[in-house]
C-alpha positions as CSV (number, residue, x, y, z in Angstrom):
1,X,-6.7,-26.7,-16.2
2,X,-5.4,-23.6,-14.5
3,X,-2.3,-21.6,-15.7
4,X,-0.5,-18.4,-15.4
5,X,0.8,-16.2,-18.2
6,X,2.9,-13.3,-16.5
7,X,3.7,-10.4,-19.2
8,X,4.0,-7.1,-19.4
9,X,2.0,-4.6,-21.5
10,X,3.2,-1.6,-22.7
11,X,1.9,1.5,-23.6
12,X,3.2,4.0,-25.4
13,X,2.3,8.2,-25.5
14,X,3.5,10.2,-28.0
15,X,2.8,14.5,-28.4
16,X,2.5,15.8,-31.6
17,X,4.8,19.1,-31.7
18,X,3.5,21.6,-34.0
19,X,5.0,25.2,-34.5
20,X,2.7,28.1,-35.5
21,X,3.3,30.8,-38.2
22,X,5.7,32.4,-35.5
23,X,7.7,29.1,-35.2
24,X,6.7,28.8,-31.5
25,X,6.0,25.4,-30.5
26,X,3.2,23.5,-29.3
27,X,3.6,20.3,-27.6
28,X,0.0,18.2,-27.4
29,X,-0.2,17.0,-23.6
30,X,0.2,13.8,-22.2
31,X,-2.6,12.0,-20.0
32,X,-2.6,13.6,-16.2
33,X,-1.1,10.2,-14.9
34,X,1.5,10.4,-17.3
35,X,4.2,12.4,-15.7
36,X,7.7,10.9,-16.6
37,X,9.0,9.4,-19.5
38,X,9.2,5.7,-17.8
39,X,6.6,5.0,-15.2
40,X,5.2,1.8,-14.2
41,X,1.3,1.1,-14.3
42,X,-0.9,-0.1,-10.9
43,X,-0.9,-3.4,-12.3
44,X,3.2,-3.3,-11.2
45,X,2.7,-1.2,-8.0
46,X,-0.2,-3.6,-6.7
47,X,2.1,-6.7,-7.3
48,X,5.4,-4.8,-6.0
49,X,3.3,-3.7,-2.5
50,X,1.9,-7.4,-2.3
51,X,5.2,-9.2,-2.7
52,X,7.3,-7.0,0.0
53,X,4.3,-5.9,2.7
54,X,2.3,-9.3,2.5
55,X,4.6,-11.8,1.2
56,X,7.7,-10.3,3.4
57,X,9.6,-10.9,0.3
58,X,12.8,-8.2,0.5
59,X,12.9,-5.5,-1.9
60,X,16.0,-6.9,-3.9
61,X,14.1,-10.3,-4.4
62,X,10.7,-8.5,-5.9
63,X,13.2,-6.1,-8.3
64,X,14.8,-9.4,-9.2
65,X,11.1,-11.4,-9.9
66,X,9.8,-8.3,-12.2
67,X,13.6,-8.1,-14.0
68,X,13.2,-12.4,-14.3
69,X,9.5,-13.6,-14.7
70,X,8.4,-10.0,-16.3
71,X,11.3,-8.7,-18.3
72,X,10.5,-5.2,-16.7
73,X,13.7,-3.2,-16.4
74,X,14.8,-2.3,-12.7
75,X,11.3,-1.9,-11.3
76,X,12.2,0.1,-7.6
77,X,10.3,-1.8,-5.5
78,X,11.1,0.2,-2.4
79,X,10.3,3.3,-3.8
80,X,7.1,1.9,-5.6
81,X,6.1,0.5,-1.6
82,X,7.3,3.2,0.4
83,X,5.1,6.1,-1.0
84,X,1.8,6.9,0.8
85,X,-0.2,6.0,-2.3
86,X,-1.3,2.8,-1.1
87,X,-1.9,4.4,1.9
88,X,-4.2,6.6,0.2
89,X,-6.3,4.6,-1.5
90,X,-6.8,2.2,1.9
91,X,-8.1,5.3,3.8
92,X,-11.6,5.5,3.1
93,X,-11.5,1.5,3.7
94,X,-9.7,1.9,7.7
95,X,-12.7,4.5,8.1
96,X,-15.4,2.0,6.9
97,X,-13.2,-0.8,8.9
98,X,-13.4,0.6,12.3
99,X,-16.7,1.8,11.8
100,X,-17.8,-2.3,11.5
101,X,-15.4,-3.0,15.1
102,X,-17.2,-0.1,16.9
103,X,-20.0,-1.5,16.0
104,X,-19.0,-5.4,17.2
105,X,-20.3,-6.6,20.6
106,X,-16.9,-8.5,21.0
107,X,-13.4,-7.1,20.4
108,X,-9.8,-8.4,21.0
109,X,-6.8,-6.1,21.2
110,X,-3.2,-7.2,21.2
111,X,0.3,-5.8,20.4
112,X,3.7,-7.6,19.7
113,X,7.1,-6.4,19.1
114,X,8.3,-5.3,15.3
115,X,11.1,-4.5,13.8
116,X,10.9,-0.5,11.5
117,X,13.9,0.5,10.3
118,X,16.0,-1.0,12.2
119,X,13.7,0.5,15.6
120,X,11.8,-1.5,17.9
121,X,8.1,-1.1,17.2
122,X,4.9,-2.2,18.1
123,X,2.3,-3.7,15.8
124,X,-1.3,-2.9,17.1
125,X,-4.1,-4.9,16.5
126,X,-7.7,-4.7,17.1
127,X,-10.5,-7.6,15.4
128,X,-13.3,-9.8,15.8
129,X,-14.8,-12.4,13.7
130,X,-14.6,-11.1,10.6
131,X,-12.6,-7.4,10.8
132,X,-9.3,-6.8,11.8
133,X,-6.9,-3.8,11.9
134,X,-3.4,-3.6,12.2
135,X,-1.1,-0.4,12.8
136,X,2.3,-0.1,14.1
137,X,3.0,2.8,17.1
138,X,6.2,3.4,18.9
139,X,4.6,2.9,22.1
140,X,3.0,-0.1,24.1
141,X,-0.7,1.0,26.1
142,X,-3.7,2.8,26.1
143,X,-1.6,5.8,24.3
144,X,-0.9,4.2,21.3
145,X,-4.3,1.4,21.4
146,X,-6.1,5.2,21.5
147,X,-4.3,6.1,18.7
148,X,-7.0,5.0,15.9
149,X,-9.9,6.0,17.9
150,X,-11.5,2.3,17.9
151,X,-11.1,1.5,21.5
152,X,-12.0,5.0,23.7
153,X,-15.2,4.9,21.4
154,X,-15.9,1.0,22.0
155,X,-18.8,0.0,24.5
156,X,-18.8,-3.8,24.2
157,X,-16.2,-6.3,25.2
158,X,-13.1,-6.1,24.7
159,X,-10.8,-9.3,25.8
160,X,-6.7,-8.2,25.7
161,X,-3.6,-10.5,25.0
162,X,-6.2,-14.1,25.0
């Protein structure tokens, strides 16, 4: 039998506040990832970015699912999603990622239309067997197909729009 059991685990930092024979204060610190009194772990930020950027579940909806299955209060999921963090951490994999397509004898390269905020789009996308790598550009071409360095650098095949 497989199940599920969604919870949340919290964790707690207190400072110990002492005061010196002057009566100045001294506040232990907190752990460097510790920066604000309520902050959500990566546990909650892996699951908030999964919902809304793979799922395509709205933000509203992934707030609602952490306030309903979770018991989290009022977890922002557009704010957790729209900082660069996950970005980040992914950089060092797009390097290692289009290192493997340069190095494939067979590539295909396509874009379609998307929708960003409300502006028209274009979701790039370069692959073969087993790689692939999305990125959205405001253009349409060799411009913005340039833009990640795969395909000016690529010296096998390369088969467009099939």
């Amino acid at each position: 039998m497989f199940d599920i059991d969604i919870s949340r685990i919290v964790t707690e930092y207190r400072a110990q506040i002492l005061a010196d024979e002057k009566g100045q204060r001294i506040t232990a610190p907190f752990p460097a990832h510790v920066s604000k009194a309520v902050q959500y772990g990566n546990g909650v930020k892996a699951q908030a970015v999964y919902l809304s950027q793979y799922q395509l579940i709205p933000y509203q909806r992934v707030q609602d699912y952490f306030q309903e299955q979770a018991g989290l209060p009022s977890v922002p999921a557009r704010s957790l999603t729209s900082t660069n963090r996950p970005f980040e951490l992914l950089e060092q994999f797009e390097l290692k990622l289009i290192s493997k397509l340069l190095a494939s004898p067979l590539l295909h390269a396509d874009e379609t239309g998307i929708n960003v905020d409300g502006k028209r789009q274009w979701l790039h996308c370069v692959s073969n067997e087993r790689w692939t790598l999305f990125y959205a550009h405001a253009k349409r071409g060799t411009e913005a197909m340039n833009t990640k360095g795969v395909l000016p650098q690529f010296k096998g095949i390369l088969c467009h729009d099939h």
